[in-house]
C-alpha positions as CSV (number, residue, x, y, z in Angstrom):
1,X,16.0,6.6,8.4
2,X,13.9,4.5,5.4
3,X,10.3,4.0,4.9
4,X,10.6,0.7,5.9
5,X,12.2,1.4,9.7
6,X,10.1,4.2,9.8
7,X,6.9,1.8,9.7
8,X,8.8,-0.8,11.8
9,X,8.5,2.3,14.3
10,X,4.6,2.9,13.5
11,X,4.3,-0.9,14.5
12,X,6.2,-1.2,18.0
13,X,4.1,2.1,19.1
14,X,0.5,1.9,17.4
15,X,0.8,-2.1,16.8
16,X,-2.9,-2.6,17.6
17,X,-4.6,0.5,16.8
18,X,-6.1,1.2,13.4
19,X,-3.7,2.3,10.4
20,X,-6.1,1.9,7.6
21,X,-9.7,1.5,7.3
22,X,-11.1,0.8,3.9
23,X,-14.2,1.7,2.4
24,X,-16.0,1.0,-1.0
25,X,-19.4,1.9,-1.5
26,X,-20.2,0.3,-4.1
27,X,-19.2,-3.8,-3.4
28,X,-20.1,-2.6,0.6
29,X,-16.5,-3.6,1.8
30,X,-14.8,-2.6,4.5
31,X,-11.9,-3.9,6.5
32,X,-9.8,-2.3,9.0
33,X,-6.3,-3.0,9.0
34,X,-4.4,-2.5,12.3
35,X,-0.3,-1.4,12.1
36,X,0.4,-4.9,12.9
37,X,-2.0,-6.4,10.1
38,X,-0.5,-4.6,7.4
39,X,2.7,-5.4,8.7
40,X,2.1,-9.5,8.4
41,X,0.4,-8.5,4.7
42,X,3.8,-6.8,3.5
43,X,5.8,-9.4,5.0
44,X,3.9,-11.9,3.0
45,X,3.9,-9.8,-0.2
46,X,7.8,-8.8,0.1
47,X,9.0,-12.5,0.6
48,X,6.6,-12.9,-2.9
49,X,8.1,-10.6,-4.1
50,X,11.7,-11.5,-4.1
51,X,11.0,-15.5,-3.9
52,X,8.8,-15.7,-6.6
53,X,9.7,-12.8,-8.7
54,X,13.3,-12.4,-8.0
55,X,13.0,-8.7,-7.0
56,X,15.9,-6.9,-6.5
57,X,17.4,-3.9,-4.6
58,X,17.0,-0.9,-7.3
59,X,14.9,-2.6,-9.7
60,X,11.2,-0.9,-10.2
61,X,8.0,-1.7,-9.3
62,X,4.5,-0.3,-11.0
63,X,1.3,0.0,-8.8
64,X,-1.5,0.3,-11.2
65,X,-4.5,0.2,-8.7
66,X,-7.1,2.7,-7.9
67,X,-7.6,3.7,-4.2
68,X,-7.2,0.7,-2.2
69,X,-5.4,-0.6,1.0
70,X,-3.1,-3.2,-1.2
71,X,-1.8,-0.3,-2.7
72,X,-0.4,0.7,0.9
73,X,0.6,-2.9,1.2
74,X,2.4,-3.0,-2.5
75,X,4.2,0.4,-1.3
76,X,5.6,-0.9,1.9
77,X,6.7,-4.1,0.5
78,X,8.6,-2.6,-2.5
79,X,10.3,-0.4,-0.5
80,X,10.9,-3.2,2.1
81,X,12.8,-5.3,0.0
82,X,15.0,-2.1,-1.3
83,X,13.3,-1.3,-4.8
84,X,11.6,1.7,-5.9
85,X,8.0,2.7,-6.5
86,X,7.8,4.0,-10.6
87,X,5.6,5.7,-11.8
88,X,6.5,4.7,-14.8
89,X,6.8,1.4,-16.5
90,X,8.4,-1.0,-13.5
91,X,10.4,-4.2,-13.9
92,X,7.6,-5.4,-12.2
93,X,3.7,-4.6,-11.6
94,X,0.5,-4.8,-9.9
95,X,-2.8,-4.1,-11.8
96,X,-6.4,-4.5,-11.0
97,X,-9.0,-6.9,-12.4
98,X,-8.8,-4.3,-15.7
99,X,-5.0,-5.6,-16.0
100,X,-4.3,-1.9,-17.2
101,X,-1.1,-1.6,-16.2
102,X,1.9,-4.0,-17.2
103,X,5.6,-4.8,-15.7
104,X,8.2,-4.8,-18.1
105,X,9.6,-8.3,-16.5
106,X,6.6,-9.6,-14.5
107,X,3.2,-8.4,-14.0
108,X,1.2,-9.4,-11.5
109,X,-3.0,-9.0,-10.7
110,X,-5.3,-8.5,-7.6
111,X,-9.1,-9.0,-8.0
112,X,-9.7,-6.2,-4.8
113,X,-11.7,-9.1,-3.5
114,X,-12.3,-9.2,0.3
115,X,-8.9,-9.9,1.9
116,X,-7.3,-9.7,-1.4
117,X,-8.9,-13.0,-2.4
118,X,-8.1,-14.3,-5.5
119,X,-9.6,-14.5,-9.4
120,X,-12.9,-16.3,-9.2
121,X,-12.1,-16.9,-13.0
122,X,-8.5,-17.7,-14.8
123,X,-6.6,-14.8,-15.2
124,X,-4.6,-14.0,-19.0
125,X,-1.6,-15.9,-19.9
126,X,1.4,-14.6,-18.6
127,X,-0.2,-12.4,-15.6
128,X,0.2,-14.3,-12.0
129,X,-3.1,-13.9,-9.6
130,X,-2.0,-11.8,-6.2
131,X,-4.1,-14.1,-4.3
132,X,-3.4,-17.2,-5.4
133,X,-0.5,-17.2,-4.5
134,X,0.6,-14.3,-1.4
135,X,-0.8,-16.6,1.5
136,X,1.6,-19.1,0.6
137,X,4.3,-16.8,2.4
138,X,5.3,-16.4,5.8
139,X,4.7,-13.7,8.2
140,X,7.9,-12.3,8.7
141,X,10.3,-10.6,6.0
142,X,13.9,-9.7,5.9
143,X,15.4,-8.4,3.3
144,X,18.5,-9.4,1.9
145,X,19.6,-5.8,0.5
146,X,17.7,-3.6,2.5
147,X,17.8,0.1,1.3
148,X,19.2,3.1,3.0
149,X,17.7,6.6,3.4
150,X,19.6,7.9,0.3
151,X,18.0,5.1,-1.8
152,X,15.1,6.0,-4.6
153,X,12.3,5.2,-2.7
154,X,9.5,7.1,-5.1
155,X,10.9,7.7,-8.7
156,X,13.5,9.9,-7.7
157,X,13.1,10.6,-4.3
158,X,15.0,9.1,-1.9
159,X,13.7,7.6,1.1
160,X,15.0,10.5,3.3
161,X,13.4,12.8,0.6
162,X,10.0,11.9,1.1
163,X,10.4,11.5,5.0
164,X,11.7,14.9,5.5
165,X,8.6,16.1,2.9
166,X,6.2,14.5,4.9
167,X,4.4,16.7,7.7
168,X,3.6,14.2,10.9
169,X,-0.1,13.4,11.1
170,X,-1.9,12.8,14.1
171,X,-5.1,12.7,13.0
172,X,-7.5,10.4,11.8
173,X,-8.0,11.4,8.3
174,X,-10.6,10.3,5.8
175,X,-9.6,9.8,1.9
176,X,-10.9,9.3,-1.6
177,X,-7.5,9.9,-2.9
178,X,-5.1,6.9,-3.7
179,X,-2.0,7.0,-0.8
180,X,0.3,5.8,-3.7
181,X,0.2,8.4,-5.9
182,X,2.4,12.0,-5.7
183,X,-1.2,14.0,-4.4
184,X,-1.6,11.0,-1.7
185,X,2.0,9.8,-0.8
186,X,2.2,12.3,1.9
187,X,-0.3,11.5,3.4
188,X,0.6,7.9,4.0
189,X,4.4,8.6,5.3
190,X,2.8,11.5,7.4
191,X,0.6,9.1,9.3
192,X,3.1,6.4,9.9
193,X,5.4,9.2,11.3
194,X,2.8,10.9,13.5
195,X,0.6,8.3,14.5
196,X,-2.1,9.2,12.8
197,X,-4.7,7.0,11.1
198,X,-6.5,6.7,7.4
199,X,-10.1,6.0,6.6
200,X,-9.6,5.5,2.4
201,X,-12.9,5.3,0.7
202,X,-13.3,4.5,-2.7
203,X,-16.6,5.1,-4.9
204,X,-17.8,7.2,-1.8
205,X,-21.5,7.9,-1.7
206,X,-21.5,11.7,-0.6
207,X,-25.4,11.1,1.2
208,X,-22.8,8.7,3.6
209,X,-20.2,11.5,4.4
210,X,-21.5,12.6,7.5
211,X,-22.2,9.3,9.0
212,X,-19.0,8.1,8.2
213,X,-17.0,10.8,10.0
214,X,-19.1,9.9,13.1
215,X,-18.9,6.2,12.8
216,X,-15.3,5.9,12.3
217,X,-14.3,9.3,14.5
218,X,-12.6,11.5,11.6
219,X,-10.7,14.4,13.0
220,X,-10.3,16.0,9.2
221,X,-11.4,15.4,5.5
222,X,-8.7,15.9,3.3
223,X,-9.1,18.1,0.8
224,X,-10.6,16.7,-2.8
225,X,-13.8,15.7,-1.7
């Protein structure tokens, strides 16, 4: 099985129910994403992906964003249209409004605005704005060259690698760590294979902590906090 038919699965059995809930305490956002919401926002950003950019199977992508649900969405979509998730430099990239992080063929920028909204000012020469341009794409994706389970899926590990790694989550878990990243990639496949759920807070005020488990029902904290 791959990543991609994996969260296919997620989305026929927990279509409506909450997959990602996103905090930031310092702008006040928060959105809630259900299985089938993220679903339509990696269909757009996949078909971007490979119309626009010309992505292809094996080539490399480059998520340079701090905690944040697009990151989940930039995972799922790279992987959906068979390319791999680099640590390293990719062929192609996503940064945040710091543009920090570079693609060695295209690079491409999110101002984390509500609803990934895009750059209220011009972004540099050369760099493409994320929300300019996503919504042009439709809601449904399928890949040309879809990969298989012994495909790089993570830098070296294979799509089947980092599924068998994963332990099945249940749980709603709360987050400050990114789920794109080796200490939070777990955590991401082990929720779309257990049903689980993620409330990812970035900038998180400790004096809210408690309330938040309460409001939004946390079975566990993840460790880190």
């Amino acid at each position: 099985m791959t990543l991609p038919e994996l969260f296919g699965a997620a989305v026929r059995r927990d279509g409506a129910n909450p997959f990602l809930t996103y905090y930031d305490d310092v702008t006040g956002e928060r959105i809630e994403l259900s299985a089938v919401t993220t679903a339509n926002w990696v269909a757009k950003t996949a078909n971007l992906l490979v119309d626009e950019y010309d992505l292809e199977a094996g080539e490399t992508v480059a998520i340079g964003l701090p905690p944040h649900w697009l990151g989940v969405v930039w995972a799922l979509s790279t992987w959906s249209a068979g390319a791999t998730v680099t640590t390293g430099e990719g062929d192609l990239a996503i940064t945040g409004p710091d543009f920090r992080v570079r693609g060695s063929r295209e690079t491409i920028a999110s101002a984390l605005l509500p609803l990934g909204g895009r750059f209220r000012e011009p972004v540099p020469e050369g760099i493409h704005d994320y929300g300019a341009e996503v919504y042009n794409h439709p809601d449904l994706f399928v890949p040309f060259d879809p990969p298989t389970a012994s495909a790089a899926a993570y830098d070296e590990q294979t799509h089947a690698d980092l599924i068998a790694a994963a332990e099945p989550i249940t749980d709603r878990v709360l987050t400050t760590t990114s789920l794109v990243v080796p200490a939070g990639l777990g955590t991401l496949v082990g929720v779309i294979s257990g049903g689980g759920s993620i409330v990812l807070c970035r900038n998180l005020d400790p004096a809210k902590l408690d309330r938040r488990i309460s409001d939004e029902k946390v079975d566990r904290v993840l460790e880190g906090l």
